[in-house]
C-alpha positions in Angstrom: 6.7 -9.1 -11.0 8.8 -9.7 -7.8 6.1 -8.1 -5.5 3.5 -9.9 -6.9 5.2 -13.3 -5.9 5.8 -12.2 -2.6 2.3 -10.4 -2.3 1.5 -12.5 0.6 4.3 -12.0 2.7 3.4 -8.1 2.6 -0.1 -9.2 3.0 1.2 -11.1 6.3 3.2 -8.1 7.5 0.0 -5.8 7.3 -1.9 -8.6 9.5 0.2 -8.4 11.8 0.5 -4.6 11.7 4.5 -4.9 11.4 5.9 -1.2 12.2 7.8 1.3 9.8 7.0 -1.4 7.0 8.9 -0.4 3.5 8.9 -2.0 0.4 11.3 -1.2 -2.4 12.0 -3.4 -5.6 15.6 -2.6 -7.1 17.8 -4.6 -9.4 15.9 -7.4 -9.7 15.5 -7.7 -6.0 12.6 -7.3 -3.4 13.8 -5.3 -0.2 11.4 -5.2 2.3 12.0 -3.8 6.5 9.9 -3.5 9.4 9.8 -4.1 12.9 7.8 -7.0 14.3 6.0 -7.0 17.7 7.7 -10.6 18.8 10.1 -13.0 17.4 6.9 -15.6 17.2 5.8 -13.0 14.2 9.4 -12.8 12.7 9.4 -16.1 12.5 6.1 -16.0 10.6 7.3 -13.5 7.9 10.5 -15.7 7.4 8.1 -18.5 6.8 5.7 -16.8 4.2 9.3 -15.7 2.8 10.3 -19.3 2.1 6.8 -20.5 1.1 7.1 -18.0 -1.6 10.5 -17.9 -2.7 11.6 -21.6 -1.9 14.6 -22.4 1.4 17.2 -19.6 0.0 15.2 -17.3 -2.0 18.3 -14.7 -3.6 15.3 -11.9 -5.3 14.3 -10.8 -1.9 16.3 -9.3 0.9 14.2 -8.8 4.4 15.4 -6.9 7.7 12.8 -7.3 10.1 13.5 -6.3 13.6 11.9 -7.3 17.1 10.1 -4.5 19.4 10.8 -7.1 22.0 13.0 -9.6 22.1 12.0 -10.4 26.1 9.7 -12.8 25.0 8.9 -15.6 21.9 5.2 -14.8 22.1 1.7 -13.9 23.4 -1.2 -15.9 23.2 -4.8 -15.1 24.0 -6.2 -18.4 25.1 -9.0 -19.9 23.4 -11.8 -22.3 24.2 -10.3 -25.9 23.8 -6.4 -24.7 24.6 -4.6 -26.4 27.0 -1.0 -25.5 27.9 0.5 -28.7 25.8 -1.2 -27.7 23.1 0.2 -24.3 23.0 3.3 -25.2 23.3 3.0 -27.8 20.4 2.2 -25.1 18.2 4.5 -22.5 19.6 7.3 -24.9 19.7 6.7 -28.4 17.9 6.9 -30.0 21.3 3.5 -30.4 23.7 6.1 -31.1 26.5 7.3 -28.0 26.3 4.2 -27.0 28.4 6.3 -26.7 31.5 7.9 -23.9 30.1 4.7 -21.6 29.5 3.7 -22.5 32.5 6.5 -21.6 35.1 6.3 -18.2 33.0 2.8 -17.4 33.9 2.6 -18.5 37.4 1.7 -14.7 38.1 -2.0 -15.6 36.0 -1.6 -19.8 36.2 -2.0 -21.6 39.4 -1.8 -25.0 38.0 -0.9 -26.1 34.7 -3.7 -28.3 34.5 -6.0 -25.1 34.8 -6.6 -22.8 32.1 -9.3 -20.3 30.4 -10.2 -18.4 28.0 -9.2 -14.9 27.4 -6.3 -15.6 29.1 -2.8 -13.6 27.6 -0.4 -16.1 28.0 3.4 -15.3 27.6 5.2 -17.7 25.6 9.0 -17.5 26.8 11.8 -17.5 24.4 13.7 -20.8 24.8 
């Protein structure tokens, strides 16, 4: 019953291929692990969590580790992006942009200047 309501949160976590996944149900409690690539994607697990179980969910208890914490995200840029963009949906804040960009300057040679197929690294804050 208790997987079943949190059936896409372990749907997510295969999407995302989330490392050394496990899934046990004991005492009335989901208990799930794993090992995301980024924080970006932890962030998206904890999400699906609370869509599912509501802001403090107490039948499910999640330890979900980051591979690497030296960055937020990566993002393969896409037909349309621009840098503001990105970082409105990376952050909540288009102005934010600055941010991406000063830690790409190794791909980016102007902000205003980007294409796709790009991999962008999206810097922890």
């Amino acid at each position: 019953m208790i997987k079943a309501k949190y059936q896409s949160v372990l749907d997510l976590g295969q999407e995302l291929n989330i490392q050394g996944g496990d899934v046990k149900e004991e005492n009335g409690k989901l208990h799930i692990t794993g090992t995301a690539s980024n924080a970006y994607e932890k962030n998206q697990i904890w999400d699906a969590i609370k869509a599912a179980g509501g802001e403090n969910p107490a039948d499910i208890v999640a330890d979900i580790q980051v591979a690497d914490t030296s960055y937020y995200a990566k993002h393969t840029v896409k037909s349309g992006d621009s840098l503001s963009k990105i970082a409105k949906h990376y952050y909540g804040d288009p102005m934010k942009y600055t941010a991406i960009f000063e830690a790409n300057t190794n791909v980016l040679k102007s902000p205003d200047v980007i294409h796709p197929d790009q991999e962008l690294v999206i810097p922890n804050l």
